[in-house]
N, C-alpha and C positions, 0 to 999 in steps of 0.2 A: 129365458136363457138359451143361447146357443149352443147347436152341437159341441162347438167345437171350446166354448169355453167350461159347458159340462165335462168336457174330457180334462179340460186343464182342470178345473177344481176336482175332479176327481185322482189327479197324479198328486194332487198338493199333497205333502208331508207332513204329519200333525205329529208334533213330538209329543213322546211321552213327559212326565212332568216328576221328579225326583225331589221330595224333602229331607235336606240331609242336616240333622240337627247337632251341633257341635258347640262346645266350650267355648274354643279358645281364636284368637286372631290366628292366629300358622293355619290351625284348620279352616276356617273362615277362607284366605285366602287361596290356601291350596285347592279348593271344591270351585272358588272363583275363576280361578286360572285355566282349569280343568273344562270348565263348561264354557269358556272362548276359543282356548284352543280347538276343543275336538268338536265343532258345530256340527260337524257328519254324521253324528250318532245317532240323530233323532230322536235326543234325551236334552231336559233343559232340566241342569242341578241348580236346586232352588239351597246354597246356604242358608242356614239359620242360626245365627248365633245368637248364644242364650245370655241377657243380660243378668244383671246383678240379681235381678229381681229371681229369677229361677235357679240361685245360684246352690241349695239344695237339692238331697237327691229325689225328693218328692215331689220338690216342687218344678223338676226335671220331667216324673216321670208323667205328672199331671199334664204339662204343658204336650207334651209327644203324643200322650194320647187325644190329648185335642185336636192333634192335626187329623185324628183317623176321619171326621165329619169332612174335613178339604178335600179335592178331587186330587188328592195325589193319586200315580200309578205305583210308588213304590214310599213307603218314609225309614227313612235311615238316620239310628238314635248312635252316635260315636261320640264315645267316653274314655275319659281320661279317670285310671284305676289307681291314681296317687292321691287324688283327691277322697275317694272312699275308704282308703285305710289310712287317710290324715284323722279322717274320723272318726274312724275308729276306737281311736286313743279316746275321744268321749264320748263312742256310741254304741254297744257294744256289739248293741243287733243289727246295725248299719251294712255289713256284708252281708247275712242274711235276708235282711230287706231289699237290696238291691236284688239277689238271685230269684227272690220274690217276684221281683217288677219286671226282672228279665223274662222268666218263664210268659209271666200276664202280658207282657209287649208281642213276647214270639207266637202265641197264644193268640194274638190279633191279625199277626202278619207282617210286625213289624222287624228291621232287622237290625238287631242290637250288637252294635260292634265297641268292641271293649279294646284297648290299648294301655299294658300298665309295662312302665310308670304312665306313659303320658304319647302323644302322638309322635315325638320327638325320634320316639325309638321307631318306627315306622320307616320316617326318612334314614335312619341311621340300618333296616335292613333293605335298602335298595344297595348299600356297600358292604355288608359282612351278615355272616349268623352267627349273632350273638345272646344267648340263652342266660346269661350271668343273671341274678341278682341284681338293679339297681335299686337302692336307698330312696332317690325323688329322681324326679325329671333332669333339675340339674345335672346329675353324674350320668345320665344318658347323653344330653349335650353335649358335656364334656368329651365321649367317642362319638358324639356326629360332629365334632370340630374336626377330629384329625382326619378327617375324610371331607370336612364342606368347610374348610376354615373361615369363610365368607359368609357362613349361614349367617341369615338374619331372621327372625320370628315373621314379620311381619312383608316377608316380599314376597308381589307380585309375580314373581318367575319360578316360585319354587317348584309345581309340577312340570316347566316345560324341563329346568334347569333336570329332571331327576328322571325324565322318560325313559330315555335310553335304558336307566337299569330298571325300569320298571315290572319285565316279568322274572329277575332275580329277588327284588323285595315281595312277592307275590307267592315265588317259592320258598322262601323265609320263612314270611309270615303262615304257610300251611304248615310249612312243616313244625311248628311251635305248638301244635293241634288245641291252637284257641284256649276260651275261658273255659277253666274248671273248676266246679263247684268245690270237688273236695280239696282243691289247690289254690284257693282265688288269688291265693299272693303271688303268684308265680310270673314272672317275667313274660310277655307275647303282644302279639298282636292280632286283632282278625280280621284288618283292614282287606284280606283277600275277598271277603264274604261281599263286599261292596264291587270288586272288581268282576268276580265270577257269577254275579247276580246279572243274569239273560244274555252270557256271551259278552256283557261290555268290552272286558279285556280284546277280546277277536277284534269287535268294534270299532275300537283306536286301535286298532296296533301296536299295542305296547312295545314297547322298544325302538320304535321308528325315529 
């Protein structure tokens, strides 16, 4: 090898490598969108969306821990907390078991981000703070219409379409001060923890 090409492979850029494991297609796409847009970051978001098959919460937490043997540099477990108190209705220990898994996850390193009802409300604080009480996901949608009348679940545009408010949904979502044990029902999200995890946010520019 040449000098001069040992310098150039030594400028080469090795991104880090992000497993961010998610439910739903909205989340799917938006972590997609994300990792085209911002190629500068020197992070490459590996989506994972969870089929049928992991469609409990064990069988969630099993699969998440299995990434820990992959060379991720970071994995990111983002949950939708309508579905665990759907559960609940037949499980009775299902919230507690999750706080369970939570702790064992953060406990490894992993970073467990929670959104209830559902991610929906996420994109809905990029346009307001709103702390209410929602029933499901639905009635969250419901006020991210009157603000994205055009949302569709499933598009490709949705983080570029919602940059710009990017560091006001960031201050949202802090100031909702995340999942609480003794409150698990409570309205929030802690979509910031993925943004504020190694300066990302600075990274893109939020709001650019």
């Amino acid at each position: 090898m040449t000098k001069a090409s040992r310098r150039r492979f030594s400028k080469r850029k090795i991104n880090k490598v992000f497993a961010v494991v998610v439910e739903g297609q909205t989340e799917e796409k938006y972590f997609k969108s994300m990792n085209q847009k911002e190629r500068n970051i020197g992070i490459d978001i590996k989506p994972d969306r969870l089929t049928n098959k992991y469609k409990s919460l064990i069988d969630q937490y099993n699969y998440v821990d299995s990434l820990l043997n992959q060379n991720y540099d970071a994995i990111f477990w983002v949950l939708d907390f309508d579905f665990i108190i759907n559960e609940s209705q037949y499980d009775n220990q299902i919230i507690q078991n999750f706080i369970t898994y939570r702790r064992r996850m953060e406990n490894k390193g992993v970073i467990v981000i929670v959104n209830n009802p559902c991610f929906e409300y996420w994109l809905l604080l990029h346009f307001t703070f709103s702390n209410k009480l929602y029933q499901n996901c639905k009635c969250a949608e419901i006020d991210l219409n009157k603000y994205l009348p055009k949302y569709k679940k499933a598009s490709d545009e949705l983080y570029s379409e919602l940059k710009k408010q990017l560091p006001i949904a960031i201050n949202n979502s802090k100031n909702l001060n995340g999942f609480d044990e003794e409150e698990p029902k409570k309205t929030m999200s802690e979509m910031h923890l993925f943004f504020e995890y190694e300066g990302i946010t600075q990274v893109i520019g939020g709001g650019d």
